[in-house]
C-alpha positions in Angstrom: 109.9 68.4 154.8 108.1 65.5 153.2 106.7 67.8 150.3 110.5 68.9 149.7 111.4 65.4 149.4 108.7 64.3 147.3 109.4 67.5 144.6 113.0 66.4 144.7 112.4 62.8 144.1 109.9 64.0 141.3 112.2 66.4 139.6 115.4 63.7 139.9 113.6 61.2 138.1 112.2 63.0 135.3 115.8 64.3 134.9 117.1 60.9 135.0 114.2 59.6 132.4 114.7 62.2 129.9 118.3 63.8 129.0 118.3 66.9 126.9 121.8 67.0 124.6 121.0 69.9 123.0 119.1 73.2 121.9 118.7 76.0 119.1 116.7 78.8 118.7 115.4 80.7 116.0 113.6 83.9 117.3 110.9 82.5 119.8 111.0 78.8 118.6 113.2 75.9 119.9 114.8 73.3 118.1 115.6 70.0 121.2 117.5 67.0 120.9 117.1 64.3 123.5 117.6 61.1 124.4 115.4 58.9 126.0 116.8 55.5 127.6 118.3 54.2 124.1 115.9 56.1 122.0 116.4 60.0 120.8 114.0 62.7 120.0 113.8 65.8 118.0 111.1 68.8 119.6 110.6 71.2 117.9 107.8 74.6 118.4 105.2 74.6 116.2 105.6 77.8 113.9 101.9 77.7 113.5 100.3 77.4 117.1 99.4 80.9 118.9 101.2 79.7 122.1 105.6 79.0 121.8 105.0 76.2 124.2 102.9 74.1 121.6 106.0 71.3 121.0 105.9 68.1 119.2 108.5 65.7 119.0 109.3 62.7 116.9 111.8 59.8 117.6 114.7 58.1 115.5 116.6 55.1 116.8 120.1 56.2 116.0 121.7 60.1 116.3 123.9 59.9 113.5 121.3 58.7 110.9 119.1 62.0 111.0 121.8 64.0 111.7 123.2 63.0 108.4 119.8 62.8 106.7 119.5 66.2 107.8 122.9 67.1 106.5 122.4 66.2 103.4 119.8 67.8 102.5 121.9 70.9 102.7 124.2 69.7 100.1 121.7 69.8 97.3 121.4 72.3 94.8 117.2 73.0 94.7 114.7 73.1 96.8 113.1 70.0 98.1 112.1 67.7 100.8 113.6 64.1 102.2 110.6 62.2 103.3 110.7 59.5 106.8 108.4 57.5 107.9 109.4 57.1 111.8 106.4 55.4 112.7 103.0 53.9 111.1 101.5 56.5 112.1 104.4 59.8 111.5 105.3 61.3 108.6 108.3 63.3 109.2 109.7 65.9 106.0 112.8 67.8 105.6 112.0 70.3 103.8 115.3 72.7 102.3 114.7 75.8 100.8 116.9 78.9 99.9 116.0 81.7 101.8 117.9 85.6 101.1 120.9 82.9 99.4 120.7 80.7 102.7 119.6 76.9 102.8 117.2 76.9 105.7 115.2 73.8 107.3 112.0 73.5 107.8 111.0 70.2 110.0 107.4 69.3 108.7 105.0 66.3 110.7 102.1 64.6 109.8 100.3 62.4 112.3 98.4 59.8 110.5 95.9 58.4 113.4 94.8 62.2 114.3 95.1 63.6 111.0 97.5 66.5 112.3 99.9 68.8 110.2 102.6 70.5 112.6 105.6 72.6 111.2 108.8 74.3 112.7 110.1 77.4 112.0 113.4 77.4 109.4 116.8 76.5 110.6 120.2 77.0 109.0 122.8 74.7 108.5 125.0 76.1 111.1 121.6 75.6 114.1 121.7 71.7 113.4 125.0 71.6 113.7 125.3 73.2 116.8 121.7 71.1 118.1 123.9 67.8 117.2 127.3 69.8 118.3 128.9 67.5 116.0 131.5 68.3 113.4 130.3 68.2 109.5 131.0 64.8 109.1 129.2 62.3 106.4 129.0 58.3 106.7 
């Protein structure tokens, strides 16, 4: 009974700790959203790993500022990339590209301190819309 108890506990607080808002997929990888005591996240499968479980994540202070960074990226006419640096050690890109006449997403990280280049797969507009399950609004 004690081992029950414990696993409950366990599972209760790291449900309590971490809250996932929401979730897209693109054919075997993940696009998350959570939020993290006053902090949010972005995780993401990394397009390039052998394993679907290899996820990295990188954190914003406020939900509406990379959801309209991310936003507006569709709304340009060429290919390019938006460019954040959410820590001193992450490099986070947007990159937008036109794929078969559709803008897709492709969320690129660099890790300074470990010298580490992860990638996602693409995402439409229409995926980080439904991740932020927000309306198409602009600030």
């Amino acid at each position: 009974m004690k081992f029950f108890l414990t696993i409950f506990i366990l599972f209760s607080s790291v449900t309590l700790y971490s809250q996932q808002l929401g979730e897209v997929k693109n054919g075997l990888h993940t696009l998350k959203l959570h939020k993290v005591n006053n902090e949010f996240s972005i995780t993401y499968s990394d397009v390039k790993s052998e394993s679907v479980l290899d996820e990295h994540t990188f954190k914003f202070p406020y939900e509406k500022t990379v959801y309209n960074l991310m936003m507006y990226g569709f709304n340009k006419q060429r290919e390019h990339q938006l460019i954040i640096q959410t820590s001193t050690d992450t490099i986070v890109k947007f990159e937008y590209k036109k794929i078969l006449g559709k803008w897709m997403l492709k969320i690129k990280q660099n890790n300074l301190k470990y010298k580490k280049h992860t990638s996602s797969t693409f995402f439409t507009k229409s995926h980080i819309i439904t991740l932020f399950d927000q309306p198409e609004l602009f600030y």
